[in-house]
C-alpha positions as CSV (number, residue, x, y, z in Angstrom):
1,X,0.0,0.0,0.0
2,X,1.7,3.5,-0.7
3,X,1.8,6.0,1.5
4,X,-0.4,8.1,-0.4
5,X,-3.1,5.2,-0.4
6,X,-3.1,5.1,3.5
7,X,-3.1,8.9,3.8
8,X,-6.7,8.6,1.8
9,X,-7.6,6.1,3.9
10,X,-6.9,7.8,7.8
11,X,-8.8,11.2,5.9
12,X,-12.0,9.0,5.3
13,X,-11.6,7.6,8.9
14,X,-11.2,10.4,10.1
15,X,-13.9,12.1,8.0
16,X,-16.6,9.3,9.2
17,X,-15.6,9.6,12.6
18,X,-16.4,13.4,12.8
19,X,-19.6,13.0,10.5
20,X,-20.9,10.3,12.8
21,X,-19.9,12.4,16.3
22,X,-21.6,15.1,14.2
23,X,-25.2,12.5,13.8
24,X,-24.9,11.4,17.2
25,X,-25.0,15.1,18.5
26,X,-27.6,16.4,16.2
27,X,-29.6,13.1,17.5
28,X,-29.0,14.0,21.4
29,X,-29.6,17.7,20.3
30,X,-33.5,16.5,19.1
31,X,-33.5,14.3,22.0
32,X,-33.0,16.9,24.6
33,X,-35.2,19.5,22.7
34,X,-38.0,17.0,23.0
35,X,-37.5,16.0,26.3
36,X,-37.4,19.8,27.2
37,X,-40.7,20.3,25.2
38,X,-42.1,17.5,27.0
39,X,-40.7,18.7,30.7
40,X,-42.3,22.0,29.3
41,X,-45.6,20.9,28.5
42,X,-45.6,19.0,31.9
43,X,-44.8,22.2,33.7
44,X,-47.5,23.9,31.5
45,X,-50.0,21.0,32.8
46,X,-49.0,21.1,36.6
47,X,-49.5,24.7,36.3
48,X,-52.7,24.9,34.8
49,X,-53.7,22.3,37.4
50,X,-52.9,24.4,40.4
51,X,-56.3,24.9,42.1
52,X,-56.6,29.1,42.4
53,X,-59.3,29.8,45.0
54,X,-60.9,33.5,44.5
55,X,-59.7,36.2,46.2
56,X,-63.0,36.2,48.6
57,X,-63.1,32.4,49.5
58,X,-62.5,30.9,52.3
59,X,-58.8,29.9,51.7
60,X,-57.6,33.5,50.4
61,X,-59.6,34.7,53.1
62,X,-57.7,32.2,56.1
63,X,-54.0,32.7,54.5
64,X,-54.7,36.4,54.8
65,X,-55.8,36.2,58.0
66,X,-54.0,33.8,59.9
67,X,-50.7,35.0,58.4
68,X,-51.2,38.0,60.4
69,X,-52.4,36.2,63.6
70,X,-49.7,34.4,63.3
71,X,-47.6,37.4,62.7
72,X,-48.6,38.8,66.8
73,X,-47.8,34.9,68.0
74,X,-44.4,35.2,66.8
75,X,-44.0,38.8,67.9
76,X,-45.5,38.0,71.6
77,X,-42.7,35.0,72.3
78,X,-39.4,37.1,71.2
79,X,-40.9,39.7,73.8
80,X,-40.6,37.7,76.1
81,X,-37.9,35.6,76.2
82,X,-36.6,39.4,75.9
83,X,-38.2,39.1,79.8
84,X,-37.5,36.3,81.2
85,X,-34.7,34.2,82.0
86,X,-36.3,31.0,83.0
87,X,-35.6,28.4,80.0
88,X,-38.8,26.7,80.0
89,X,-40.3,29.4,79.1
90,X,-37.8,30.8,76.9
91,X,-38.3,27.3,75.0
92,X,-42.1,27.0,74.6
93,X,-41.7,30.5,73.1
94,X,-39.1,29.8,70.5
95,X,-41.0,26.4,69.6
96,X,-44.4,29.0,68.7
97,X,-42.3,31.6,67.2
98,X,-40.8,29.1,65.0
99,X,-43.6,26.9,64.1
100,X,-45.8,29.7,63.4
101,X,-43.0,31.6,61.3
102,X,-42.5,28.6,58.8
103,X,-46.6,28.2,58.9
104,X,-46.9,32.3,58.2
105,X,-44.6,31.6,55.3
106,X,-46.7,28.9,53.7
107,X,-49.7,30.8,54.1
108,X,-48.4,34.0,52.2
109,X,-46.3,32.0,49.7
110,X,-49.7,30.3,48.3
111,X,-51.3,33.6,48.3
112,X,-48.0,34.4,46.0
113,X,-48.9,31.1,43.8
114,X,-52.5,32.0,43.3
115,X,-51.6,35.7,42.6
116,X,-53.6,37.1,45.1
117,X,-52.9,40.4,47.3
118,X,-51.9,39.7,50.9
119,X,-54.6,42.8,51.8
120,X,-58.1,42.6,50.8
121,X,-58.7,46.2,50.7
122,X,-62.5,46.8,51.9
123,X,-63.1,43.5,53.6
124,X,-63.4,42.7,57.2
125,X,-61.4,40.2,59.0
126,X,-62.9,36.7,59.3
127,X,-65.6,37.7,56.3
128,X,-64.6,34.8,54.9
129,X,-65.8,32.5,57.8
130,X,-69.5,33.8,57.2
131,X,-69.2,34.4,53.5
132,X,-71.4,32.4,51.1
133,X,-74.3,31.1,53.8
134,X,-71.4,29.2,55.8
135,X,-71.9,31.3,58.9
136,X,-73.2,28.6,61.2
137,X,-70.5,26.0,60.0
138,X,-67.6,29.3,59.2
139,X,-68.1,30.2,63.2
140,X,-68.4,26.8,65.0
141,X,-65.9,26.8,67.3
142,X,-66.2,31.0,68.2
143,X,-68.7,30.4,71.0
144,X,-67.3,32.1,74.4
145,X,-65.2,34.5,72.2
146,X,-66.8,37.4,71.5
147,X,-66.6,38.1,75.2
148,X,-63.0,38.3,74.6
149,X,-60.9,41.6,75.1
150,X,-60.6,44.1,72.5
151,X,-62.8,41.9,70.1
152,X,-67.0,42.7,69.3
153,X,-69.3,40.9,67.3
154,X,-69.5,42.6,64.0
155,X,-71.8,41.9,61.3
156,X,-69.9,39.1,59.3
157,X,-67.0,39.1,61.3
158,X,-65.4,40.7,64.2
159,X,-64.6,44.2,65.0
160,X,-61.2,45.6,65.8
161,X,-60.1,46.9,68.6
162,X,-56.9,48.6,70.1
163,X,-54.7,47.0,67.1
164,X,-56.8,43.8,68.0
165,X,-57.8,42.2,64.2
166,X,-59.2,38.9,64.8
167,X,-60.0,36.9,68.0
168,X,-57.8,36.3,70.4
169,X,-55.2,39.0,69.2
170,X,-53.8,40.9,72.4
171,X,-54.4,44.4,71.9
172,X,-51.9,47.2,71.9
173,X,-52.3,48.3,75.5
174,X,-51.8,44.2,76.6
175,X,-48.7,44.0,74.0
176,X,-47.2,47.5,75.9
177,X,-48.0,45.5,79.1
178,X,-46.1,42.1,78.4
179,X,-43.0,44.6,76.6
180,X,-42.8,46.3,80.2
181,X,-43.2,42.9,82.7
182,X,-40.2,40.9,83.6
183,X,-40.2,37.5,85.5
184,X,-42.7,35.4,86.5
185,X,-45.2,38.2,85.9
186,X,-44.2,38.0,82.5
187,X,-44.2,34.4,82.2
188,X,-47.7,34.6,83.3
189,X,-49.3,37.5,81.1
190,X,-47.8,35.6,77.9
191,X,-48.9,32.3,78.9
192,X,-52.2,34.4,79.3
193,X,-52.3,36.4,76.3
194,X,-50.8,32.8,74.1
195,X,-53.8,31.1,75.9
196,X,-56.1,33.6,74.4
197,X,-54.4,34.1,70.9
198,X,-54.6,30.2,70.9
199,X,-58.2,29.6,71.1
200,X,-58.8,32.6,68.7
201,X,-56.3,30.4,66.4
202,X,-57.9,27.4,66.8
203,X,-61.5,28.5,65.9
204,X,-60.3,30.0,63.1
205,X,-58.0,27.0,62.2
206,X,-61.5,25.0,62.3
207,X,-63.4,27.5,60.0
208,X,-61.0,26.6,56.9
209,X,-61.1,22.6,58.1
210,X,-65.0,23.2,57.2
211,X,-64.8,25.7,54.6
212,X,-61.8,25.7,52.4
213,X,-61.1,23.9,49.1
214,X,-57.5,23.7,48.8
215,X,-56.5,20.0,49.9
216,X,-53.0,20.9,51.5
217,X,-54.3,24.3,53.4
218,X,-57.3,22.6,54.8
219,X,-54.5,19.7,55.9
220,X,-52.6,22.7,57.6
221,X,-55.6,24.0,59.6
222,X,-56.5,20.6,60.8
223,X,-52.5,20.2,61.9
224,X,-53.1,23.8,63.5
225,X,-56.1,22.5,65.4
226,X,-54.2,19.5,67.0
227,X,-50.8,21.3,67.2
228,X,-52.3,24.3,69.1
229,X,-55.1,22.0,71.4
230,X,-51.6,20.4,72.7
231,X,-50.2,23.4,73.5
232,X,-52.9,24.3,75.3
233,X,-53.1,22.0,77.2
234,X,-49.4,22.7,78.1
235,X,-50.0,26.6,79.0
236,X,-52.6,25.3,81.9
237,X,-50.3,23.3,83.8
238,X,-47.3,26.0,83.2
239,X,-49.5,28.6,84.9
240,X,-50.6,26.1,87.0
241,X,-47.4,25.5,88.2
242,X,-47.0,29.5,88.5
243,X,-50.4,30.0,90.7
244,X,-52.1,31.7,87.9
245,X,-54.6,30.5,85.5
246,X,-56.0,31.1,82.0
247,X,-57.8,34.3,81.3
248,X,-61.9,33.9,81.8
């Protein structure tokens, strides 16, 4: 064979390797750009098959809502572990302030998903637990709370009062209160004031078990229920142990 023969020969090999390096990439090129069109029309699908409540149902209406009763929970227990220095206590507030954080951020993130505002301007608070002819089965679970400080009986929902939105919210004047306390005084006006935010909680909790739509959020609020029942339970026996009692 002469040199020029085996010089032709190593150009076709070479030539055949690159076209075939070239088919095999235009191949995993279609591939991928069908499996991306594909991934694409599955995101398009999912997406389309998010549930999106309206902005005056029930589930809008307990995101918005509970993400700023939630809000005060969380603000209550960094107060006071600000004054107190006894750990149990310091504990059982971080363990609220943290679980109803994360739960606040769930709450406003599907609000985000749905594209709904976080204010419903023009709209009372709760008006979504006796919108639609659900009052009866919306409020089951509020009686005894109307009686509660800084809250009224309004209408469709509840009044508010001294910075007070929604049952069981401390007003201003008992947030100024618990910010000045120190001790077991302290201990005792926020086990107080966590006793009465968590029954406003749990009512509320129970509306959207009965009323929303949303699988996952009316899984939350029956977590909330349970969660916040425990804890309950818990607050007696620490003010128990402190001489005091909840709140009539």
């Amino acid at each position: 064979m002469t040199v020029t023969h085996r010089t032709r020969r190593t150009r076709w090999a070479a030539g055949s390797a690159v076209a075939l390096a070239l088919l095999f990439a235009g191949a995993a090129t279609v591939a991928s750009a069908r499996g991306d069109s594909a991934d694409g029309a599955r995101r398009t699908a999912t997406a389309s098959a998010v549930q999106v409540p309206a902005a005056d149902s029930a589930d809008a209406g307990f995101a918005r809502d509970m993400a700023v009763h939630h809000q005060q929970a969380v603000e209550m227990s960094f107060i006071v572990r600000d004054r107190t220095r006894n750990e149990e206590v310091r504990r059982f507030a971080y363990d609220i302030a943290n679980t109803q954080a994360n739960q606040r951020g769930m709450l406003l993130g599907w609000l985000d998903l749905w594209e709904l505002p976080k204010v419903a301007a023009g709209q009372e608070p709760m008006a979504w637990m006796t919108a639609g002819g659900h009052g009866d089965h919306g409020m089951d679970g509020m009686d005894g709370m109307d009686g509660m400080d800084g809250m009224q009986a309004s209408g469709s929902g509840f009044q508010p009062h001294d910075g007070a939105l929604m049952p069981g919210m401390a007003t201003r004047t008992e947030l100024a209160r618990l910010k000045k306390a120190s001790g077991k005084q302290a201990e005792i006006l926020y086990l107080q004031l966590m006793t009465d935010h968590h029954k406003g909680g749990v009512a509320m909790a129970r509306g959207c078990a009965g009323l929303c739509t949303v699988k996952v959020e009316k899984r939350l609020a029956q977590g909330m229920v349970q969660a916040q029942q425990s804890e309950l339970d818990t607050m007696a026996q620490m003010l128990a142990a402190r001489g005091a009692a909840p709140r009539p």
